[in-house]
VEXGU-585100 format. One record per residue (C-alpha): residue in three letters; residue number from 1; y, x, z. Coordinates in pm, whole numbers, plus 50000, padded with zeros to 5 digits. Each point is the difference from the previous one (the first is absolute). Example, Ala and Ser with C-alpha at 12.3 -4.5 7.8 and 13.67 -1.06 7.14 Angstrom:
VEXGU-585100
ATOM resn resi     v     u     w
ATOM  ALA    1 49550 51230 50780
ATOM  SER    2 50344 50137 49934
***
This chain:
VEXGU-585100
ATOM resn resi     v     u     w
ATOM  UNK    1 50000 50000 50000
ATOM  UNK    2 50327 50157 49904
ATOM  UNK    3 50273 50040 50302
ATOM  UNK    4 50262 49797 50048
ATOM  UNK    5 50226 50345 49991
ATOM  UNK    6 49811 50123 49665
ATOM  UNK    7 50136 49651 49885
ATOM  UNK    8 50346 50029 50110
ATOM  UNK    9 50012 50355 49794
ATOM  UNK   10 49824 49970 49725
ATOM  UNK   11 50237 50032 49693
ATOM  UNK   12 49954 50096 49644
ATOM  UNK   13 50219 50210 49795
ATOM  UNK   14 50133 49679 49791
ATOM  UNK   15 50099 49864 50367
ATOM  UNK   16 50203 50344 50032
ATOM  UNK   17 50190 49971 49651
ATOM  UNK   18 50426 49958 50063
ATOM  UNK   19 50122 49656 49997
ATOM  UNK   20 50173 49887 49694
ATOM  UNK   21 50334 49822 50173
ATOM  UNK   22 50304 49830 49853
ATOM  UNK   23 50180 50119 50311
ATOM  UNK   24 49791 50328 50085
ATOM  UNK   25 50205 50037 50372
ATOM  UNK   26 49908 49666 50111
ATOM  UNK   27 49608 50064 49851
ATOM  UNK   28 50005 50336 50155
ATOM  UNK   29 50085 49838 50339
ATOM  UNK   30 49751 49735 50053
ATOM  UNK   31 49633 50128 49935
ATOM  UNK   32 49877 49863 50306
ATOM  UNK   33 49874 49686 50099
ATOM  UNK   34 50260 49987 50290
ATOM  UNK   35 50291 50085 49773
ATOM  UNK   36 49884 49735 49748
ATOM  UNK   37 49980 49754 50297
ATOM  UNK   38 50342 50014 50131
ATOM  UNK   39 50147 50023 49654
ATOM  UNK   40 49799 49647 49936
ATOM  UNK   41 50124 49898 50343
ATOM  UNK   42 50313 50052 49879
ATOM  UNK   43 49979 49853 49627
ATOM  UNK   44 49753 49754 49969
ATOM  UNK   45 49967 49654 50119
ATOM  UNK   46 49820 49942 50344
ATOM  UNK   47 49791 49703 49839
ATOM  UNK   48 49859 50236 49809
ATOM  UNK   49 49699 50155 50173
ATOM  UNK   50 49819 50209 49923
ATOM  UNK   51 49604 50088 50140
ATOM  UNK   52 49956 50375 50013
ATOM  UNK   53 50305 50275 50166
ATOM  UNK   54 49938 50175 49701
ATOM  UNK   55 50136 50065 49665
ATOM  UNK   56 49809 50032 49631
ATOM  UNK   57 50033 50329 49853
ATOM  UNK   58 49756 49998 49745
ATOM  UNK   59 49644 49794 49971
ATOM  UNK   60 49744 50021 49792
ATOM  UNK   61 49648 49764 49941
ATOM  UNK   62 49949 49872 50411
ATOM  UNK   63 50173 50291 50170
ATOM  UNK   64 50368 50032 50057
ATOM  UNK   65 50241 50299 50150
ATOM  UNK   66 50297 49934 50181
ATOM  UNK   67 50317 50225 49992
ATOM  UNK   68 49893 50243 50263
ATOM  UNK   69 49657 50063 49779
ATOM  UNK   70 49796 49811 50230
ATOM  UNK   71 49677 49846 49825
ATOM  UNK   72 49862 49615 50044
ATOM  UNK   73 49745 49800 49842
ATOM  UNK   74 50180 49707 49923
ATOM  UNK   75 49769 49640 50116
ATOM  UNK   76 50352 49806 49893
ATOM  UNK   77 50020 50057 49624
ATOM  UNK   78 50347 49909 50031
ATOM  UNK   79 49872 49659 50139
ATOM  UNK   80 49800 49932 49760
ATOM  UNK   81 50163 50089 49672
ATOM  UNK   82 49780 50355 49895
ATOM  UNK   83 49650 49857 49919
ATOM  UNK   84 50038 50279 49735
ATOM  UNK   85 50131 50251 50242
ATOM  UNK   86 50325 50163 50013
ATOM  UNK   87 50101 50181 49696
ATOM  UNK   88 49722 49875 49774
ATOM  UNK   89 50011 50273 49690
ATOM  UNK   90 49966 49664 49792
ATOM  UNK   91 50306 49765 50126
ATOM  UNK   92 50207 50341 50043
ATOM  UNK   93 49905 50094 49649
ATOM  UNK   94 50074 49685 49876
ATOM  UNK   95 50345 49925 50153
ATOM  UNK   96 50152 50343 49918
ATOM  UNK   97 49889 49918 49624
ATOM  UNK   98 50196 49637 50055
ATOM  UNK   99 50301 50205 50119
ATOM  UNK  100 49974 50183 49666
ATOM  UNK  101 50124 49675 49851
ATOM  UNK  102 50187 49792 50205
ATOM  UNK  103 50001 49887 50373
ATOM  UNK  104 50213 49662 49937
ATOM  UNK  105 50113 49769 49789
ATOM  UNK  106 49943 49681 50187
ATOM  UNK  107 49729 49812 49853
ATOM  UNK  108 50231 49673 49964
ATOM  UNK  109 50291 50208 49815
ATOM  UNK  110 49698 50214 49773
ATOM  UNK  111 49702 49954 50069
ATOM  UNK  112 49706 50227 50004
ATOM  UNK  113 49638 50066 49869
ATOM  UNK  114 49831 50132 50369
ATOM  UNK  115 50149 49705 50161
ATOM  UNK  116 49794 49778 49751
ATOM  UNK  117 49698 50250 50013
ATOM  UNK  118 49987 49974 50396
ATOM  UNK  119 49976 49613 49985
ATOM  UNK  120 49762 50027 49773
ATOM  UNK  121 49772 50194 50143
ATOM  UNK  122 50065 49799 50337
ATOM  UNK  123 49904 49659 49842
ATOM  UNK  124 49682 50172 49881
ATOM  UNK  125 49898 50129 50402
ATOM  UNK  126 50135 49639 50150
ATOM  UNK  127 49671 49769 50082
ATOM  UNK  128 49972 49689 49793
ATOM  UNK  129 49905 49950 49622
ATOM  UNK  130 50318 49791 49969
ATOM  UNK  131 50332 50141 49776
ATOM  UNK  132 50180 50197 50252
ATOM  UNK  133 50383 50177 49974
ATOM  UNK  134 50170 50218 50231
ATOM  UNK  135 50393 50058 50127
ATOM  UNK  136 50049 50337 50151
ATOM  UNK  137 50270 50093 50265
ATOM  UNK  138 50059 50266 50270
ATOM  UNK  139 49887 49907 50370
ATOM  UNK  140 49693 49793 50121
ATOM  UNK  141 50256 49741 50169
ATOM  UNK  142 50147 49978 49644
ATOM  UNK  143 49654 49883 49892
ATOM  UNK  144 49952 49791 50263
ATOM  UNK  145 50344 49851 49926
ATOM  UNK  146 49953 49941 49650
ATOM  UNK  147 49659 49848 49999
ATOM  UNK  148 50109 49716 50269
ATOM  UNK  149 50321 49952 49726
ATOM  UNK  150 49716 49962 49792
ATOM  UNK  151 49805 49796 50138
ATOM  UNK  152 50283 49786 50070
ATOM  UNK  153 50131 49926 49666
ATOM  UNK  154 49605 49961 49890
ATOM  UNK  155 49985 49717 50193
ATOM  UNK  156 50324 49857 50104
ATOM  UNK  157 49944 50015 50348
ATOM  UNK  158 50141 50192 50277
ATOM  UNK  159 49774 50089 50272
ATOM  UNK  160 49776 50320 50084
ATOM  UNK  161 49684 50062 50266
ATOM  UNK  162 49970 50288 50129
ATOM  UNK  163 49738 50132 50297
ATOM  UNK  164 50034 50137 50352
ATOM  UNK  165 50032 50414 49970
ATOM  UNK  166 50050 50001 49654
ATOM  UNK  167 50294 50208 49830
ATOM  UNK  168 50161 49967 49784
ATOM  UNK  169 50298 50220 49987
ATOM  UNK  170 50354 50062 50182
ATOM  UNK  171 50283 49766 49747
ATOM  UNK  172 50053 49664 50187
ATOM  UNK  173 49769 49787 49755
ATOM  UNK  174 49694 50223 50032
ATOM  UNK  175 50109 50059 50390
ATOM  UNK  176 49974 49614 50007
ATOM  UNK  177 49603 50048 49903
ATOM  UNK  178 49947 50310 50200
ATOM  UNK  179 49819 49890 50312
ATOM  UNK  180 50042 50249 50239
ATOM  UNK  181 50364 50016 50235
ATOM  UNK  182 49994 50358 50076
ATOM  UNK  183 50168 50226 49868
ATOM  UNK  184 50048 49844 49663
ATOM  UNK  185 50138 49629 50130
ATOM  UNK  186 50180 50063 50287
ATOM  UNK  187 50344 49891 50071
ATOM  UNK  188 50052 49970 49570
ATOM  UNK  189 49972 49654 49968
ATOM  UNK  190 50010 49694 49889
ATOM  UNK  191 49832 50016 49714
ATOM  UNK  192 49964 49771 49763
ATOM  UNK  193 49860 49669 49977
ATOM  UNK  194 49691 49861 49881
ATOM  UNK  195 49735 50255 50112
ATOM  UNK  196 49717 49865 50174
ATOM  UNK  197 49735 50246 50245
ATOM  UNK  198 49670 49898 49958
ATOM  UNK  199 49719 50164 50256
ATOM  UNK  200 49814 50278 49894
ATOM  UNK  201 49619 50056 50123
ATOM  UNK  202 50020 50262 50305
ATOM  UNK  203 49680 50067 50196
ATOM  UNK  204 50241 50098 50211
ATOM  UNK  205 50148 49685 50111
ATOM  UNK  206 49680 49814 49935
ATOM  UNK  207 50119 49849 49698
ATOM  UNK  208 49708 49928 49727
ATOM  UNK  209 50037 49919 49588
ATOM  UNK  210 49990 49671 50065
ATOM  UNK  211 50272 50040 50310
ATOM  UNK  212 50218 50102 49718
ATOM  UNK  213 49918 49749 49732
ATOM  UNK  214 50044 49693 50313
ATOM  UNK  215 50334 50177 50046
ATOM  UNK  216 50140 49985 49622
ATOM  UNK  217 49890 49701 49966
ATOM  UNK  218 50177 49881 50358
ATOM  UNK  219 50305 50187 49866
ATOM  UNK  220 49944 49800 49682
ATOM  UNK  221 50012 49657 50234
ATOM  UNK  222 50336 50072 50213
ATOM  UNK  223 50196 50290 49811
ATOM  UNK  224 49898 50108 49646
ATOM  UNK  225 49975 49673 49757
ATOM  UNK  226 49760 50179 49715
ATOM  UNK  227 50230 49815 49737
ATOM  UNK  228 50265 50197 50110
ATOM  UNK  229 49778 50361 50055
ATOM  UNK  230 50094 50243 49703
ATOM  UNK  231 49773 50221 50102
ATOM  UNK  232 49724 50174 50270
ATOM  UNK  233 50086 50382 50006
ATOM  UNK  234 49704 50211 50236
ATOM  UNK  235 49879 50406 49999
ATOM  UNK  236 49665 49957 49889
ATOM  UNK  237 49988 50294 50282
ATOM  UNK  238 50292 50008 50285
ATOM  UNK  239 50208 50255 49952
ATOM  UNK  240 50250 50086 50307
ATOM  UNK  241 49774 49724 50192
ATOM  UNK  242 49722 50232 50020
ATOM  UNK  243 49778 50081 49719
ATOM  UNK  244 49819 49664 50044
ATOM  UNK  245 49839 49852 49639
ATOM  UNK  246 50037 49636 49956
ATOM  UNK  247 49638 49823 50029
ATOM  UNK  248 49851 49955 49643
ATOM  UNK  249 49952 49631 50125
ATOM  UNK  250 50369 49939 50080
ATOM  UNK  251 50127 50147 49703
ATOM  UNK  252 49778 49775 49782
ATOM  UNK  253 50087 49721 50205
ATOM  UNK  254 50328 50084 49940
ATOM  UNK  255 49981 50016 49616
ATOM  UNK  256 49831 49608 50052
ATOM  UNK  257 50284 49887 50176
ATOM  UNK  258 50258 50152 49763
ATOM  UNK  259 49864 49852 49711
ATOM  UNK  260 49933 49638 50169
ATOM  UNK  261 50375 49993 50121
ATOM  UNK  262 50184 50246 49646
ATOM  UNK  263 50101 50239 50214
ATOM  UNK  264 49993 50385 49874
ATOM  UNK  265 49791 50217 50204
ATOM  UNK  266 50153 50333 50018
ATOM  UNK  267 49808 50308 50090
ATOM  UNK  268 50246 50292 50155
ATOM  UNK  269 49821 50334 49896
ATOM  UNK  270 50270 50229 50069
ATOM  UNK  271 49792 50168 50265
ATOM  UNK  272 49656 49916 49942
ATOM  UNK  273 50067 50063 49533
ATOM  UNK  274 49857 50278 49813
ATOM  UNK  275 49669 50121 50116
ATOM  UNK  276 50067 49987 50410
ATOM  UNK  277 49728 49748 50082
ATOM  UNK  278 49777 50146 49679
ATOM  UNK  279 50088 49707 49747
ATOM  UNK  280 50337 50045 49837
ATOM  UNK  281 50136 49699 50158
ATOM  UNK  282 49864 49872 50367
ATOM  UNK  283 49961 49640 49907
ATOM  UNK  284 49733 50096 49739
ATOM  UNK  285 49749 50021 50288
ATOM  UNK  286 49997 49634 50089
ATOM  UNK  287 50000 49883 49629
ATOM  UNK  288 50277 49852 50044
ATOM  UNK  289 50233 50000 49681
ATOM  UNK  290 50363 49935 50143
ATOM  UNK  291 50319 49853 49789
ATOM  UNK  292 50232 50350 50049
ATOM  UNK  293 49916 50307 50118
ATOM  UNK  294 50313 50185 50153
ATOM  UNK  295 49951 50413 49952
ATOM  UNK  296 50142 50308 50113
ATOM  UNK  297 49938 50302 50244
ATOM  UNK  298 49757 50199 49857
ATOM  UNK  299 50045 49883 49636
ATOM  UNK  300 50178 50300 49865
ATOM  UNK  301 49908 50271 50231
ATOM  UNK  302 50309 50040 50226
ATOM  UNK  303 50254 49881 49738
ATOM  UNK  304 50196 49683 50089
ATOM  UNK  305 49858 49697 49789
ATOM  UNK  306 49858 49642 50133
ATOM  UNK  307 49903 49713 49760
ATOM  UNK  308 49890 49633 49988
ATOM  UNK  309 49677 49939 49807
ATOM  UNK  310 49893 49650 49884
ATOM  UNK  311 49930 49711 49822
ATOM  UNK  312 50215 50015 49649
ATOM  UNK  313 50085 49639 50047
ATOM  UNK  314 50138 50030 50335
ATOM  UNK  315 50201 50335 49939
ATOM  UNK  316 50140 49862 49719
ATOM  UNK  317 50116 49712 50209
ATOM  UNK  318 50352 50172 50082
ATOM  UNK  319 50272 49958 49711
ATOM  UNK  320 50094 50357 49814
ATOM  UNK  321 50221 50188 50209
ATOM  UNK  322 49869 49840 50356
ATOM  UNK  323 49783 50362 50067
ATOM  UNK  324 50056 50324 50011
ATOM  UNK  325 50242 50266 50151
ATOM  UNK  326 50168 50278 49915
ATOM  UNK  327 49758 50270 50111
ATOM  UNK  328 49694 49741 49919
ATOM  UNK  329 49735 50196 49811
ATOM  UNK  330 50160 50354 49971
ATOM  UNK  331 49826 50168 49738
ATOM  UNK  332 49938 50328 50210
ATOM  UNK  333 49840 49778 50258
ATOM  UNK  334 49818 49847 49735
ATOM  UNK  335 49842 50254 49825
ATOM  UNK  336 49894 50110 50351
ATOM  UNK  337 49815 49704 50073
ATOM  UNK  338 49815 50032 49677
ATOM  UNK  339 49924 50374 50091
ATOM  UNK  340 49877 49888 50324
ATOM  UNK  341 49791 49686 49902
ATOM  UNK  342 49878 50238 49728
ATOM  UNK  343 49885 50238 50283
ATOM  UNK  344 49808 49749 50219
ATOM  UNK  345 49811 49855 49686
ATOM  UNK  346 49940 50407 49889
ATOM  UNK  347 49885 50118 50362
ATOM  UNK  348 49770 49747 50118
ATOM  UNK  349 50273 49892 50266
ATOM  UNK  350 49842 49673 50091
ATOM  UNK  351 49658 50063 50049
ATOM  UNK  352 50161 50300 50193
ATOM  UNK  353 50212 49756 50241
ATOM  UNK  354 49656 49845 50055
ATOM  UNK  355 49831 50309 50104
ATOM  UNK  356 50290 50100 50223
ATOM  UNK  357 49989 49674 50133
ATOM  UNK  358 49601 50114 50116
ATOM  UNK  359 50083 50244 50138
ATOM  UNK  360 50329 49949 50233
ATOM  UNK  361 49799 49647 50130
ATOM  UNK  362 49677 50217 50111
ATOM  UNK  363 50214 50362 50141
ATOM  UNK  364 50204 49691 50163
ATOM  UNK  365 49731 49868 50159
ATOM  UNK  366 49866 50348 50109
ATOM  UNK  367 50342 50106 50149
ATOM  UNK  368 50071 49635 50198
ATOM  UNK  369 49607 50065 50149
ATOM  UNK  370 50035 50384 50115
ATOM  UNK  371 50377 50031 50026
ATOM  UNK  372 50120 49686 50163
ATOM  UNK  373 49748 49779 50094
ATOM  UNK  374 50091 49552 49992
ATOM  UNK  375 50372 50123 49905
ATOM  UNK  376 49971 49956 49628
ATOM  UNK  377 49937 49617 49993
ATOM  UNK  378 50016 49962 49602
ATOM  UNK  379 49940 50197 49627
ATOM  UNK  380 50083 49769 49762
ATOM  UNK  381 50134 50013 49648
ATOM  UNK  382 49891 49993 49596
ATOM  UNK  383 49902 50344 49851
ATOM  UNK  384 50199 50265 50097
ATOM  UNK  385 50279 49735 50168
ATOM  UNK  386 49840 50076 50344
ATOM  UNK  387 50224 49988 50334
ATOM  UNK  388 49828 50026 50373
ATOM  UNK  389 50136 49763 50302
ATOM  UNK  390 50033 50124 50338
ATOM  UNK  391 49962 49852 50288
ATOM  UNK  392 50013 50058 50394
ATOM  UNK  393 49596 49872 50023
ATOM  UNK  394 49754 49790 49820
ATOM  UNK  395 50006 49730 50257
ATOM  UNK  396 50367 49863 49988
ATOM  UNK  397 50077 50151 49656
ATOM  UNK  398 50353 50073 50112
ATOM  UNK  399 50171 50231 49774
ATOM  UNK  400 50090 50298 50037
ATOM  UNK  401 50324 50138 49838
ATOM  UNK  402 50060 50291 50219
ATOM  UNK  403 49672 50136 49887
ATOM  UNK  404 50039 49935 49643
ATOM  UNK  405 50389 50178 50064
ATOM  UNK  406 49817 50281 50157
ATOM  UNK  407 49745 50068 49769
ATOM  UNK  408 50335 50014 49716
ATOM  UNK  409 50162 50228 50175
ATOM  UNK  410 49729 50254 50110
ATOM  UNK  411 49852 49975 49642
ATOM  UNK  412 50346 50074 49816
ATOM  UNK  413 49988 50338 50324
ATOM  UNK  414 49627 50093 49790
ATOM  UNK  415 50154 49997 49662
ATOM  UNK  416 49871 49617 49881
ATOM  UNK  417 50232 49696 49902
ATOM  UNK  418 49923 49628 50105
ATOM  UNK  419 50173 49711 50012
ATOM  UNK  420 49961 49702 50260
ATOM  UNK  421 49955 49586 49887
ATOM  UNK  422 49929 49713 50173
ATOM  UNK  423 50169 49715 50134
ATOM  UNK  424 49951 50180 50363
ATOM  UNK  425 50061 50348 49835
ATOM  UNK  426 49654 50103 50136
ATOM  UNK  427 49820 50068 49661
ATOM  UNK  428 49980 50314 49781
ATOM  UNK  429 50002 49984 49620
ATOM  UNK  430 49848 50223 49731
ATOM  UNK  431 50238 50045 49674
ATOM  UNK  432 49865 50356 49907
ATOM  UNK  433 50036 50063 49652
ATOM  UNK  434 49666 49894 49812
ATOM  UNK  435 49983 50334 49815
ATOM  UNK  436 49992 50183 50355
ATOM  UNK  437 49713 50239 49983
ATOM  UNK  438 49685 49979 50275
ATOM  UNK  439 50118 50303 50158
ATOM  UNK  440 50324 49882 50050
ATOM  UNK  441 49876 49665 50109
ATOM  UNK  442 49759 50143 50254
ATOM  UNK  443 50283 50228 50150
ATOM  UNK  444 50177 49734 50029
ATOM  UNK  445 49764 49782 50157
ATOM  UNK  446 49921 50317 50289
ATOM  UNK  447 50334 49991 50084
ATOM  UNK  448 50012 49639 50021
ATOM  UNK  449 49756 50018 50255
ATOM  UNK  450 50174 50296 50184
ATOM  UNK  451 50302 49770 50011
ATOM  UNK  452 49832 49708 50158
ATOM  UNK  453 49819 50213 50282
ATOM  UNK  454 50301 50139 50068
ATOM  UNK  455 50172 49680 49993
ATOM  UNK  456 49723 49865 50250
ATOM  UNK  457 50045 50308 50219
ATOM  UNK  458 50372 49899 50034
ATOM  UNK  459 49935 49650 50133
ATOM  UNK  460 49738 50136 50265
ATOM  UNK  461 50244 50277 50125
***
């Protein structure tokens, strides 16, 4: 097992190379972490948090170096946007060649032949046999946005579902869907009207499928006339609520009671999209084919682009000129995504989010036995979309975010980056980049386990 002070030295000569600065003083100045931090302190928005006291040098496949030349494997993948990995030769190779050209036009003022090539090749990987078209934007809460505007002017009605711990995004309309107060709802609102919450199944809280479906269809009885319900929007997998995959049951009883009532089902993939649970899209495990598909994340290999997919009919409800944006679809990002997509189909990528998937659920289940016994209630997820739950003991279930805290923090100390989920904040998610080698996976994995003996340690001192 490498040290943790072999970690915290290891550099390369690349990490060693003089920075490039537009103000060389300033650079010069502030190539520590601290330095960084109090110029941030100083600069940058206190809503703005950020996970790790450290700041990106360089990175490269699943391992990242900060500015002091310190090494990490990096669990995060930038939450969830570098299936591919950072840097992927392909998307790099492939955006510089874009820059060659042009980097934007606007594709409302002159359009553009990867925009058209991306939605292309996006209506061929969407589930469903149906004619399908795609709108491309910049954010995932601009997808989100634009396939409820969607849905709305498909079928003249005004009101959304959404489910407890799903998210959404952080604009007001996809805050109004987000179900989960802290830290993304709190003191923000109002938000707008006509979102309904529908329950979500939670072992948890003892709620079952068919605890859910009573629910909706209570919520149907005394809040949310279906005449009136544009659409049902759902993660196929919870996202920020804790890496928890819908029930193949509820999600085709969901597609039932869309169709009965007209109401689009909308499946956010923004997360879950692009090989993460082994399928290209999440929903393609339960069969279920839904109305539009919103995109983004790990489409284009760390470039910004998100996208609705879905039915051509319903797309083309909204008159010309009622979609886009001015950065919508920028061609760099673009021929990115293709690079990337192009990468994942090339290299196996999902059948190597399934394997991954293997083998985090069974070195999870060693770890949790050996490591810390009844503390790590839960390993759920699809593929390589795996998170573990603790919890203070089996009996009560109670969780446990100090632990989960702890185990961040003393991992980050050994030179590995994870991120925390969960509507308690006591679960652990895996975003590693698919393309992350064994080795790397396996070190990663030992100093997981370091982490949470240490983190155990801590709470028995």
């Amino acid at each position: 097992m490498t040290t943790t002070t072999k970690k915290k030295t290891r550099k390369t000569a690349a990490a060693k190379k003089p920075q490039i600065s537009i103000v060389p003083d300033v650079a010069a100045a502030t190539t520590t972490n601290a330095a960084l931090i109090a110029r941030r302190e100083a600069a940058v928005a206190r809503g703005v948090a950020s996970a790790a006291p450290i700041f990106a040098e360089r990175a490269e496949n699943a391992e990242l170096w900060d500015v002091e030349g310190n090494r990490f494997i990096d669990f995060a993948g930038g939450i969830a946007v570098l299936n591919t990995g950072h840097r992927h030769p392909k998307v790099i190779a492939a955006a510089k060649a874009q820059e060659d050209h042009y980097t934007h036009t606007s594709f409302q003022v002159v359009p553009y032949e990867p925009y058209i090539a991306l939605a292309e090749k996006l209506n061929a990987l969407a589930p469903g046999d149906h004619a399908k078209k795609s709108l491309l934007v910049t954010t995932g809460a601009e997808a989100v946005e634009n396939a409820v505007k969607i849905a709305r002017a498909a079928t003249g009605r005004p009101g959304v579902i959404a489910f407890t711990g799903g998210y959404h995004g952080r604009t007001l309309l996809t805050l109004g869907m987000t179900g989960k107060i802290s830290p993304y709802k709190k003191d923000v609102g109002p938000f707008p009207s006509g979102i309904f919450r529908a329950p979500f199944p939670s072992l948890r809280d003892g709620i079952t499928v068919q605890d859910a479906l009573t629910g909706l269809q209570n919520l149907f009885l005394t809040d949310a006339q279906p005449e009136r319900i544009a659409a049902i929007i759902i993660e196929p997998v919870l996202g920020e609520g804790g890496y928890t995959p819908v029930p193949f049951e509820m999600m085709q009883a969901l597609r039932e009671i869309c169709d009965t009532h007209g109401i689009m089902l909308i499946a956010d993939e923004i997360q879950a999209g692009f090989g993460r649970t082994g399928t290209w899209f999440a929903i393609e495990h339960s069969g279920v084919v839904p109305d539009l598909i919103t995109v983004a994340k790990s489409m284009a290999g760390g470039y910004p682009i998100a996208g609705v997919i879905g039915r051509a009919e319903v797309m083309d409800a909204v008159i010309p000129g009622g979609l886009g944006g001015t950065y919508g679809g920028n061609p760099v990002a673009c021929a990115a995504a293709l690079a990337a997509i192009e990468a994942i189909e090339e290299e196996g990528l999902l059948a190597r989010s399934t394997a991954l998937g293997e083998t985090f659920r069974a070195r999870f289940a060693e770890i949790g036995a050996q490591t810390a016994p009844y503390r790590m209630w839960d390993i759920r997820g699809l593929g390589a979309m795996i998170a573990v739950e603790f919890v203070t003991d089996f009996e009560t279930a109670t969780p446990d975010a100090n632990l989960t805290k702890a185990v961040v923090a003393h991992a980050l100390q050994r030179g590995l980056i994870l991120l925390a989920c969960g509507m308690h904040g006591n679960a652990l998610r895996i975003m590693v980049p698919l393309t992350a080698s064994d080795e790397i996976i396996n070190e990663g994995l030992a100093i997981f386990e370091e982490a949470l003996a240490a983190a155990i340690a801590d709470q028995h001192a």
